[in-house]
C-alpha positions in Angstrom: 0.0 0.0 0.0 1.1 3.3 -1.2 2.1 6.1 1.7 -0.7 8.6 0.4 -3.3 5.0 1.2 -1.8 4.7 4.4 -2.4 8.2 5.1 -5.8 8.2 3.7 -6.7 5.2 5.7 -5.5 6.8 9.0 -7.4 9.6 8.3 -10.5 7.7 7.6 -9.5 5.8 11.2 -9.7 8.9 13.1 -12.5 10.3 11.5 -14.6 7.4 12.3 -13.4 7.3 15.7 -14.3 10.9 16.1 -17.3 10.8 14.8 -18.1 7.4 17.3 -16.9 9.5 19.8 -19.7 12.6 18.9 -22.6 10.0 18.8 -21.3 8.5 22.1 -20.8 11.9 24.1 -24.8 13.1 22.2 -26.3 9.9 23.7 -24.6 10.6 27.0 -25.9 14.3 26.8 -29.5 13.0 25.7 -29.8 10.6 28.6 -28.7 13.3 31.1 -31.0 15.5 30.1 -33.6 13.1 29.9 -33.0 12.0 33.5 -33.4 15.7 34.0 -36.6 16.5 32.4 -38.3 12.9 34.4 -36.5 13.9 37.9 -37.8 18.0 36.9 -41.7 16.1 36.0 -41.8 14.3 39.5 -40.6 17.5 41.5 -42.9 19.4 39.7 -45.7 16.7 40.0 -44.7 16.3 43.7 -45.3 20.0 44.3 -48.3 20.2 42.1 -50.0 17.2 44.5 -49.1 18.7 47.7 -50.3 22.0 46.5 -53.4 20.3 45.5 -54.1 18.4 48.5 -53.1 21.0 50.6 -55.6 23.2 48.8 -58.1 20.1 49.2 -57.3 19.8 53.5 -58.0 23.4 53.8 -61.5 23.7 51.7 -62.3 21.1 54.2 -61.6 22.7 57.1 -62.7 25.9 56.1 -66.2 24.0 56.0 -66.1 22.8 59.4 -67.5 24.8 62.4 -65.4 27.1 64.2 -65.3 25.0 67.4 -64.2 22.3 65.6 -61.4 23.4 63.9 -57.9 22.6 65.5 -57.3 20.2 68.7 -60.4 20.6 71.7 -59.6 23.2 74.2 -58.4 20.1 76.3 -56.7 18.5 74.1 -55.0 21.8 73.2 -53.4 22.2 76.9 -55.5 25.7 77.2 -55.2 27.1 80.6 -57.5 29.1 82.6 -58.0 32.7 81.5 -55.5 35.1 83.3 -56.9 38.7 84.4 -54.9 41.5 84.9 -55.8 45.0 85.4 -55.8 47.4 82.2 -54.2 50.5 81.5 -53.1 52.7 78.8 -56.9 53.5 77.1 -56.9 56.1 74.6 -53.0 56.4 75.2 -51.4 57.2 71.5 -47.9 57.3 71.0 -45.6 56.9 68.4 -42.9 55.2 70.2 -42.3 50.8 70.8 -43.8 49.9 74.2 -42.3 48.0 76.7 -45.5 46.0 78.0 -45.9 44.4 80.9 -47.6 41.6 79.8 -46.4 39.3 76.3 -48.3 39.0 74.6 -50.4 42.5 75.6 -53.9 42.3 76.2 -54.1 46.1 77.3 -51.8 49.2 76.9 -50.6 52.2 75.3 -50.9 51.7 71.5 -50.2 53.6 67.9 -52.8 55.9 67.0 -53.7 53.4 64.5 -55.2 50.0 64.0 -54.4 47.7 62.0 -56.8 47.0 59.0 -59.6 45.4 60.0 -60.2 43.8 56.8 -57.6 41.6 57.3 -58.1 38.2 59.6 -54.5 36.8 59.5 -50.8 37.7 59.4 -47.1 36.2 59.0 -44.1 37.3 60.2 -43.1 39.1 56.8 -46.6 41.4 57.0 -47.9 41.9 60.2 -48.2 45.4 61.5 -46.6 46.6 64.7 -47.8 44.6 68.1 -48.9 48.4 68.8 -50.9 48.6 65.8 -52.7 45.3 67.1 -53.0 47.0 71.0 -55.2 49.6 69.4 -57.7 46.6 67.7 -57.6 45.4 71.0 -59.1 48.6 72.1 -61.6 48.5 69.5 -62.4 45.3 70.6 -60.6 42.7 68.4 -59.7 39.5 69.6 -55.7 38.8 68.9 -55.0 35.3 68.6 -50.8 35.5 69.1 -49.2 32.3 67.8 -45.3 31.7 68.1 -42.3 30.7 66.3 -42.7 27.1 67.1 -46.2 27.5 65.8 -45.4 29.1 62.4 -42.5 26.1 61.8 -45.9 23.3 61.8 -47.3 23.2 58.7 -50.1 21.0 59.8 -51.0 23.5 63.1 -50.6 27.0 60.0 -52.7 25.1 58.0 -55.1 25.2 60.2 -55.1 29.1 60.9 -54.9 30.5 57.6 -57.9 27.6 57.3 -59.8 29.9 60.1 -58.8 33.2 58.8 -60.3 31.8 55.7 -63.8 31.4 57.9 -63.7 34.9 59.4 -63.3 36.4 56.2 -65.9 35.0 54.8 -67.9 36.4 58.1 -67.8 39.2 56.5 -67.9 42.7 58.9 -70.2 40.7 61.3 -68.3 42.2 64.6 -68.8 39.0 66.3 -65.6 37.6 64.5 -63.7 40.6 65.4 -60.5 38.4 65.4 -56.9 38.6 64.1 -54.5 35.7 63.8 -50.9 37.2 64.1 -47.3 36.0 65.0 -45.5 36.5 68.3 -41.8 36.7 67.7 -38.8 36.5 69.7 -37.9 40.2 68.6 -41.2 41.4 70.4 -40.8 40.3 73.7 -40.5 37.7 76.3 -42.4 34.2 75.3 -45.9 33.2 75.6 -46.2 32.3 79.4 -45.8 28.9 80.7 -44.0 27.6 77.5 -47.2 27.7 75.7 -47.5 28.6 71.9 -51.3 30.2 71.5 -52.0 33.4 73.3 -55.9 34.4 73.2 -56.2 38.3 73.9 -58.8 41.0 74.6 -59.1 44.0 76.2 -62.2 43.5 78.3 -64.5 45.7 80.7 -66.8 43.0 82.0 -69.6 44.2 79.9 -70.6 41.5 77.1 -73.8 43.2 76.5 -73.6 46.9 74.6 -75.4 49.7 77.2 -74.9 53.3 75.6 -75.3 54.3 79.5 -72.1 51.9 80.3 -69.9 54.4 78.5 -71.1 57.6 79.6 -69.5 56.7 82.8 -65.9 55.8 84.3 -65.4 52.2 84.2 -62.6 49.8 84.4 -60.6 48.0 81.9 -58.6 44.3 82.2 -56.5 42.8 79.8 -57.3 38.8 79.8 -55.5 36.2 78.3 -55.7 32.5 77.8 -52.9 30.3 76.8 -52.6 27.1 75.2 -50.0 24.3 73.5 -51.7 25.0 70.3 -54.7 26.2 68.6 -58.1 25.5 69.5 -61.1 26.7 67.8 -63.1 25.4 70.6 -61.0 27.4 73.0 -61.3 30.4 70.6 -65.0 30.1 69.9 -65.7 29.7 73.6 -62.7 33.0 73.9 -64.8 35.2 71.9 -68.7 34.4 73.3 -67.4 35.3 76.8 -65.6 38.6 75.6 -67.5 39.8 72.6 -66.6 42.7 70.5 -69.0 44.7 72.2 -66.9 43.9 75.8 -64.3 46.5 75.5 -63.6 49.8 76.3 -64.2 51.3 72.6 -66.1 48.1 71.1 -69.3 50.6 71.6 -67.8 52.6 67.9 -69.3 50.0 65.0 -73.3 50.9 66.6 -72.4 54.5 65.6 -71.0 53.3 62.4 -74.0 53.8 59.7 
């Protein structure tokens, strides 16, 4: 064989072997990004089910009766309601407060509420805890829930879930209520080591009187706690201290 044959062969050789190589390394690349597309489906899948029956859990609760949403008030570890005496009505500043009592049920507060449109907060919107002082004024019911809290899917399912109900309540007073978190940068924990803090500012009068206001009369912060969230506990919470039961809850009669 001539040296210009040899040399022709060789390069026919290598050009086979190249190209071998091109078809090997495409049908590498194809089944790599085929394993990617399939793991990318079932991720995508995965997510697109939990969503769902997450979506699914929570239409279903949001159907259920207050009272029955969450664990019993027993089951719950609620204890009984603490009273203290209230101060710091009609007190607007524009400064934090220091309060006495974490989560407050009473105190000096911003000169305004929060929006009462809204039923539930995280820890990315919520408004100032003295934004939520002055709905307690107004006669709001805050439901304080902790870090341990918002780290349980299951237990925040289960609030947004009853947020969901109150909204739907629409502006009827009686769910007067605002699900919000209680952080380590607002103060001290929720007594006792519990995780749910139930709080309104009360005046021990559940039934509206237009006379009850025209006079002095005494405020108290109350507060119940529990190991997690009870709609019994709530629903039983908010019956006893109505909107009406606080030292401004008188404002929505005069609203037209």
């Amino acid at each position: 064989m001539s040296k210009s044959s040899t040399n022709r062969a060789r390069r026919e050789t290598v050009e086979q072997m190249r190209r071998q190589a091109q078809a090997a390394e495409r049908r590498r690349t194809l089944t790599v990004v085929a394993v990617c597309v399939v793991v990318a489906l079932v991720i995508v899948g995965l997510a697109g089910y939990t969503l769902y029956t997450n979506n699914q859990e929570k239409e279903a609760l949001v159907k259920q009766n207050l009272d029955d949403l969450g664990a019993s008030a027993e089951a719950a570890g609620c204890v009984a309601v603490v009273e203290d005496d209230a101060s710091g009505e009609g007190d607007h500043v524009s400064e934090p407060v220091a309060y006495e009592t974490n989560p407050p049920a009473s105190g000096p507060h911003f000169g305004v509420a929060a929006d009462e449109d809204i039923h539930f907060y995280d820890a990315d919107d919520r408004p100032a805890v003295e934004q939520l002082v002055h709905n307690l004024e107004h006669g709001w019911t805050i439901v304080w829930y902790d870090e341990t809290v918002a780290a349980d899917d299951e237990q925040m399912n289960v609030l947004t879930a009853t947020a969901e109900k109150l909204d739907a309540e629409g502006d009827d007073p009686q769910y007067s209520v605002i699900l919000a978190p209680w952080t380590s940068e607002d103060g001290a924990p929720i007594p006792d080591g519990k995780h749910i803090a139930l709080t309104h500012w009360s005046v021990h009068q559940p039934v509206y009187d237009p006379e009850f206001f025209k006079s002095d009369f005494e405020s108290f912060g109350v507060s119940q706690y529990c190991d997690s969230f009870s709609g019994e506990a709530l629903a039983e919470f908010i019956e006893k201290y109505p909107y009406d039961d606080s030292p401004e809850g008188y404002i929505w009669h005069a609203t037209p």
